[in-house]
C-alpha positions as CSV (number, residue, x, y, z in Angstrom):
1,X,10.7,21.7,-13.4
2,X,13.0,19.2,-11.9
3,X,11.6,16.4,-9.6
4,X,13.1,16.8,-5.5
5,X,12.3,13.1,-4.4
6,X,11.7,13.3,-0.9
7,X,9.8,10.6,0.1
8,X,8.6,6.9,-1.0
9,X,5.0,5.6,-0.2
10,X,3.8,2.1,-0.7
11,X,0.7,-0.1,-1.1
12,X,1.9,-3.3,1.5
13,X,-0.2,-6.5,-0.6
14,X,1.3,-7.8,-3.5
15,X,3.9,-5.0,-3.3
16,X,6.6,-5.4,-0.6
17,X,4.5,-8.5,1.2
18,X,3.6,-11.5,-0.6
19,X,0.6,-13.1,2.0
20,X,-2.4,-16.0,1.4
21,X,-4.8,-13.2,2.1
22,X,-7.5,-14.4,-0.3
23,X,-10.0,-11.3,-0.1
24,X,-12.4,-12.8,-2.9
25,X,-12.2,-16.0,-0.3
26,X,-13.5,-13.1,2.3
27,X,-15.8,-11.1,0.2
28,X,-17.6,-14.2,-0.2
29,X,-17.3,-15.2,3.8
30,X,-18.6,-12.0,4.8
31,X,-21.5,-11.1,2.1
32,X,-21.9,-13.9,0.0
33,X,-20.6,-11.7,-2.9
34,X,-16.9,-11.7,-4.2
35,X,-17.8,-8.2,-5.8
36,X,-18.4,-5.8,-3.0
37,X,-15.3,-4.1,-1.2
38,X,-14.5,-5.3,1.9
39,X,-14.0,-1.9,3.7
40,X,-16.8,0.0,2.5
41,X,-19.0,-3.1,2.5
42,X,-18.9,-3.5,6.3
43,X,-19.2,0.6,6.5
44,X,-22.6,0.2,5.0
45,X,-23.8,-2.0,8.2
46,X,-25.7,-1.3,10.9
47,X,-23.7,-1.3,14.0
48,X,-23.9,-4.6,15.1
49,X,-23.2,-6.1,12.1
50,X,-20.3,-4.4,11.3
51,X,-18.5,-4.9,14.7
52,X,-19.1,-8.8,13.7
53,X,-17.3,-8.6,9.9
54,X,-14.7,-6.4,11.4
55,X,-13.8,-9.9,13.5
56,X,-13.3,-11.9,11.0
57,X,-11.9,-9.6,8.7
58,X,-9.1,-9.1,11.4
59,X,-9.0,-12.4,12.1
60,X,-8.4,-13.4,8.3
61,X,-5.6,-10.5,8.2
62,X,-3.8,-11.8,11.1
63,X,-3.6,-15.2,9.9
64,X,-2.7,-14.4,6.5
65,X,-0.3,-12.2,7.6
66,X,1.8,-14.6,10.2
67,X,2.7,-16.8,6.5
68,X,3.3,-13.6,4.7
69,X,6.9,-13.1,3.1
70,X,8.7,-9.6,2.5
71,X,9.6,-9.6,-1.4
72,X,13.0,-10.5,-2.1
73,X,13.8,-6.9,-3.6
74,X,12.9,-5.0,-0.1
75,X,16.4,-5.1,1.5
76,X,18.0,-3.4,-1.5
77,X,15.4,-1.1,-2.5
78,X,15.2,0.2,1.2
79,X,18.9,0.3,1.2
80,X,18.8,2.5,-1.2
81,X,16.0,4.5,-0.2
82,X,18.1,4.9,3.4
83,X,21.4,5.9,1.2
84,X,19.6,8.6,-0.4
85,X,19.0,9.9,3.1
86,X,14.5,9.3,1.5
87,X,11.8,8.7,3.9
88,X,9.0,6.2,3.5
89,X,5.8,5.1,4.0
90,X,2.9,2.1,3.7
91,X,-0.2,3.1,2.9
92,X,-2.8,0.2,3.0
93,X,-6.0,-1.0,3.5
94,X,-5.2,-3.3,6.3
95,X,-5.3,-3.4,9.6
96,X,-2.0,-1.6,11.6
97,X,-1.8,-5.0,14.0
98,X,-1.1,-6.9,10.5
99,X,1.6,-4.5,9.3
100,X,3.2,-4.8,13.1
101,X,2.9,-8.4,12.9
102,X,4.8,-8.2,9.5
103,X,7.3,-6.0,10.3
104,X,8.2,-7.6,13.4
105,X,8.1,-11.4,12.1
106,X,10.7,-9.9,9.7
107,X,12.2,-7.2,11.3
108,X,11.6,-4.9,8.8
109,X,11.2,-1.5,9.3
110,X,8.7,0.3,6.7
111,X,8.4,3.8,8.0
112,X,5.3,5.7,8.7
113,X,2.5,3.3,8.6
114,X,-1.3,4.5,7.7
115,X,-3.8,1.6,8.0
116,X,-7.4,2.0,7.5
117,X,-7.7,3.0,11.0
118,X,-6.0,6.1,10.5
119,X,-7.4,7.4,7.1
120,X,-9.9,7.2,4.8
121,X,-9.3,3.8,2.6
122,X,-7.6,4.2,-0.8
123,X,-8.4,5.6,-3.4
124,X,-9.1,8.6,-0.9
125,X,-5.8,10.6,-1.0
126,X,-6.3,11.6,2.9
127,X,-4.0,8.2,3.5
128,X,-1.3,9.6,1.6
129,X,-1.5,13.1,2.6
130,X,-1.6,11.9,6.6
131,X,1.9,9.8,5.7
132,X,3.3,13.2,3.8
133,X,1.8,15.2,7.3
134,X,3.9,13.0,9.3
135,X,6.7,12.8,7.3
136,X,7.3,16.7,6.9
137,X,7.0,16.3,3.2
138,X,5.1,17.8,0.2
139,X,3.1,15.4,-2.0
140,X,4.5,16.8,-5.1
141,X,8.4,15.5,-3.7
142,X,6.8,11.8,-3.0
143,X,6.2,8.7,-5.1
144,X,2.9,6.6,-4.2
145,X,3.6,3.0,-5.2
146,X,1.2,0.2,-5.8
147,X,-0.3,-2.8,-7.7
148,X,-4.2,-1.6,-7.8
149,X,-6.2,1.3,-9.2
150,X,-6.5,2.2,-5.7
151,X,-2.9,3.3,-5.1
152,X,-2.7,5.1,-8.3
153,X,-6.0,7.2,-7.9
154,X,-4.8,8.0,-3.8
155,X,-1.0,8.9,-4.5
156,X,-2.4,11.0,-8.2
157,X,-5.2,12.4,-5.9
158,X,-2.8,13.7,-3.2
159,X,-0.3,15.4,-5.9
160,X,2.4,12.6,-6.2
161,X,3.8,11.1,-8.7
162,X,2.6,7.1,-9.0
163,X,4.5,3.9,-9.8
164,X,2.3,0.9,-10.8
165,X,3.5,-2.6,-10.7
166,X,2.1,-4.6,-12.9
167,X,1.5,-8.2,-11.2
168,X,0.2,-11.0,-12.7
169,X,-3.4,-10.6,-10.7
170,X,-3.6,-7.1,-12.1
171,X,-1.7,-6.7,-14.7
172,X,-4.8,-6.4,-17.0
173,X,-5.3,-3.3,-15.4
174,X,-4.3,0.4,-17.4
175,X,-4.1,3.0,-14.5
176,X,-2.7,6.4,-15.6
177,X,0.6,5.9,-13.4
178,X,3.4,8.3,-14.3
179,X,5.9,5.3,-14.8
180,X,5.0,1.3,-14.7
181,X,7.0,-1.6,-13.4
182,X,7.4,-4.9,-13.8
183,X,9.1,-5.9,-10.3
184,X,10.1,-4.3,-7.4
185,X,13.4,-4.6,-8.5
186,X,12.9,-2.0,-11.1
187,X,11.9,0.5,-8.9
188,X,15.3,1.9,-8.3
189,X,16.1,2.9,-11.6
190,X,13.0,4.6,-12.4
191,X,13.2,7.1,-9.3
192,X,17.4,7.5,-10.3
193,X,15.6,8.5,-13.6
194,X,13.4,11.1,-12.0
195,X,15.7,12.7,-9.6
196,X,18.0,13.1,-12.4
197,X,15.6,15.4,-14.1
């Protein structure tokens, strides 16, 4: 069955942003423990607790993300993506006043944004399938990608297809993606490859 590529979906950290968001730094900040997940660590708080971590946490994102940089292969991917007439997406864990801070430091547009205030976290698919919602597009016609287990199990969870690009943080990492990468750079020939099917 041929492949009708509709729509592109991505992780934002370590993907299309490059930021000095140290989240072991933070796990260790907020619960003494570099192993516990931010999001659903401050989930599992009572109340007033939680509204506390959720402060720093925010203020750790902002600050990170007024140094972050857009990766030097955005402009011509999303060229692309915009001559193909695609839509896309970020799905992410952070906050939505990060990805705005982002995007307007370096007037980028990235499409329909879903932050952790709008969905469940990755690797629940409801992210991705809220970004599809809004974008008038079936999973299936989409490609989720992202550097982290996370991605890969929200985007294959949802019904897309999945990119993962390996990074040297995670490269260690062996999710079952449908295609991998090894820069950003390389994304445009692997979705040429798939809508040529």
């Amino acid at each position: 069955m041929s492949f009708n590529l509709k729509a592109v979906l991505f992780d934002l950290d370590g993907v299309l942003v490059h930021s000095p968001l140290d989240l072991p730094a933070i796990k260790r900040e907020l619960f003494g423990d570099a192993s516990v997940f931010i999001i659903e660590g401050i989930e599992a708080l009572p109340p007033h607790e939680r509204e506390e971590k959720n402060r720093i946490l925010l203020q750790r994102e902002l600050e990170a993300a007024a140094d972050a940089n857009i990766d030097p292969d955005v402009d011509e991917l999303f060229s692309w993506i915009e001559s193909r007439s695609l839509k896309k997406g970020i799905i992410t864990r952070n906050c939505r006043e990060a990805v705005n801070l982002i995007a307007g430091n370096h007037c980028v547009d990235f499409g329909v944004i879903i932050a952790r205030e709008d969905a469940p976290p990755k690797p629940d698919p409801g992210s991705v399938l809220a970004a599809c919602r809004i974008l008038e597009v079936d999973p299936v016609d989409c490609v989720m990608v992202g550097d982290y287990l996370f991605d890969i199990e929200a985007g294959k969870n949802a019904g897309c297809r999945t990119v993962f690009l390996e990074t040297d943080k995670f490269k260690h990492l062996e999710p079952d993606a449908d295609a991998k990468i090894g820069s950003l750079g390389e994304l445009i020939d692997v979705l040429e490859r798939w809508m040529e099917e």
